[in-house]
C-alpha positions as CSV (number, residue, x, y, z in Angstrom):
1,X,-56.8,-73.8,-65.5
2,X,-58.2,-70.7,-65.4
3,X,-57.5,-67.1,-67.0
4,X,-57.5,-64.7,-63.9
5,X,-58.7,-61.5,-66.4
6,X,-57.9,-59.0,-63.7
7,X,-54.2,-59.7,-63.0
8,X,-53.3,-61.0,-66.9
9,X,-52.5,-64.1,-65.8
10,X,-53.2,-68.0,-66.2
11,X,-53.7,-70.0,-63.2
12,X,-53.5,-73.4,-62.4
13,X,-55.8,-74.8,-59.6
14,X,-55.4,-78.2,-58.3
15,X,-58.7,-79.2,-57.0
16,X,-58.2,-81.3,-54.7
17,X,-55.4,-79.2,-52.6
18,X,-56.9,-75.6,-53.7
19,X,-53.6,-75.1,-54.7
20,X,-53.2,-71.9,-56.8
21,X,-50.2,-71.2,-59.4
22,X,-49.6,-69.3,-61.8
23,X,-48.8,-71.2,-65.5
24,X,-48.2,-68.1,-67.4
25,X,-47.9,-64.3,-67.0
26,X,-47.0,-61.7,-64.8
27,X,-49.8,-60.7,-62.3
28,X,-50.5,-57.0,-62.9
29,X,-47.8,-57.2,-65.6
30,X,-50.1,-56.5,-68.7
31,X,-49.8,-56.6,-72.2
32,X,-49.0,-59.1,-75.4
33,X,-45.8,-60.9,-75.3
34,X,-45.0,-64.7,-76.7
35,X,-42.4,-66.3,-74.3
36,X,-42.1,-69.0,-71.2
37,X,-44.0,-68.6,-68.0
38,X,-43.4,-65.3,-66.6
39,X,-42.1,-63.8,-69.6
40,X,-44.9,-63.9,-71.1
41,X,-48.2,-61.3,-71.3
42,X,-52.1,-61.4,-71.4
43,X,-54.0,-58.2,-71.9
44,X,-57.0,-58.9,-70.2
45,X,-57.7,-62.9,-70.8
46,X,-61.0,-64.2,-70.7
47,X,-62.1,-67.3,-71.8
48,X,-60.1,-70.5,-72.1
49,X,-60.3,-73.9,-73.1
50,X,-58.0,-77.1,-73.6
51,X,-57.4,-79.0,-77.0
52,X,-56.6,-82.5,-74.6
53,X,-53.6,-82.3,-76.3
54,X,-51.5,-80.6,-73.4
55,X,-52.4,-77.0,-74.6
56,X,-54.2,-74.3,-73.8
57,X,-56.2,-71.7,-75.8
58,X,-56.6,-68.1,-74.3
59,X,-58.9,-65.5,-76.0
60,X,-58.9,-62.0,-74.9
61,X,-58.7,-58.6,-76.8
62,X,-57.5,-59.4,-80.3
63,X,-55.7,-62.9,-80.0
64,X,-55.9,-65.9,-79.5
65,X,-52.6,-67.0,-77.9
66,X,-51.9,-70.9,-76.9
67,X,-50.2,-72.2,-74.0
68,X,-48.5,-75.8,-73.9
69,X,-49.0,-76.9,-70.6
70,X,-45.8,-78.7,-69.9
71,X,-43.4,-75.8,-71.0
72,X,-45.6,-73.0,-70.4
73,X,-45.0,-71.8,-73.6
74,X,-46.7,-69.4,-75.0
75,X,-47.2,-67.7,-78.3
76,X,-49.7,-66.3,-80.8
77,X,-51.4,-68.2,-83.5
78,X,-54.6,-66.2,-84.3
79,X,-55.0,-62.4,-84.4
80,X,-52.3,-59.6,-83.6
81,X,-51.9,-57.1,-80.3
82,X,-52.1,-53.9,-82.8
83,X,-53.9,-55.1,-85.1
84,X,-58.5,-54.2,-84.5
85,X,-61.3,-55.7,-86.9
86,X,-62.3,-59.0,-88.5
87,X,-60.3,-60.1,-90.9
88,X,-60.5,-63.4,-92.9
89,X,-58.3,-66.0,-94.5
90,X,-55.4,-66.8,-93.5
91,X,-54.0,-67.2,-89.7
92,X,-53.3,-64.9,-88.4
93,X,-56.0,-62.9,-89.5
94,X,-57.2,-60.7,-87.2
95,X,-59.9,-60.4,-84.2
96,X,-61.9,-57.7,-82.7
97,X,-62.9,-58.6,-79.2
98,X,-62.8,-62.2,-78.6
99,X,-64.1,-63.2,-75.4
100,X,-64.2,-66.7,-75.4
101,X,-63.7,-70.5,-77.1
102,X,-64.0,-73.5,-77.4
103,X,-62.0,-76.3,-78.9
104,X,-64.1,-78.4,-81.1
105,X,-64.0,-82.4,-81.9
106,X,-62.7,-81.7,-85.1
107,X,-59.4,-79.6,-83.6
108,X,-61.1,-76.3,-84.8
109,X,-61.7,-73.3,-82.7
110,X,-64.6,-71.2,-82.1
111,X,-64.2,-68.3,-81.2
112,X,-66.9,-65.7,-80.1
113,X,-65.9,-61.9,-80.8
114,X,-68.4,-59.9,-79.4
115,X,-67.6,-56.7,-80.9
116,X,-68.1,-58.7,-84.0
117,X,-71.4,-60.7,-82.8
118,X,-69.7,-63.4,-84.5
119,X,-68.7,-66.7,-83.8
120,X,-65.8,-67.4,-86.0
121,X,-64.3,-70.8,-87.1
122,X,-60.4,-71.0,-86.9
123,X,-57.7,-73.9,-87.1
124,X,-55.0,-73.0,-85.1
């Protein structure tokens, strides 16, 4: 999986085929939308990363959003759209410019918001 930053889109390749698909998103359809495959938008998506669990995590602009694989649902668990700066506490807080993640051992994220020069610690 990859986040194609360019077209707002996520994009499944299958290695072994070079097949290319795309999971989630409208290519050159940008923006912030929850919803089901197509329905749904990225504004600008950079980094992403898998829990194991079946789902994605997608960090660009101010959110984090998730994507479960087999539904290609997606939806919005850290940070808002319309909503700039760091703030902490409770999800979903807010982000400034995250650009990428990683999922942790312990189910955490970290998050790097480089507006910020931060790494922050979030559980989704």
């Amino acid at each position: 999986y990859v986040a194609d930053t360019g077209n707002g889109t996520i994009r499944r390749i299958v290695v072994a085929t070079g097949a290319v698909t795309t999971l989630a998103g409208t290519a050159g359809q940008l923006g912030s939308a929850d919803g089901m495959g197509g329905d749904a938008r990225f504004n600008y998506p950079h980094g992403i990363a898998s829990d194991g669990a079946g789902n994605l995590y997608v960090a660009g602009g101010n959110t984090i959003r998730k994507v479960a694989i087999a539904t290609a649902t997606v939806s919005t668990p850290i940070g808002s759209p319309d909503r700039v700066g760091v703030s902490l506490g409770a999800l979903p807080a807010s982000l400034n410019d995250c650009y990428g993640l990683v999922v942790l051992p312990t189910g955490d994220l970290a998050i790097v918001d480089s507006l910020e020069d931060a790494v922050l610690i979030a559980h989704p």
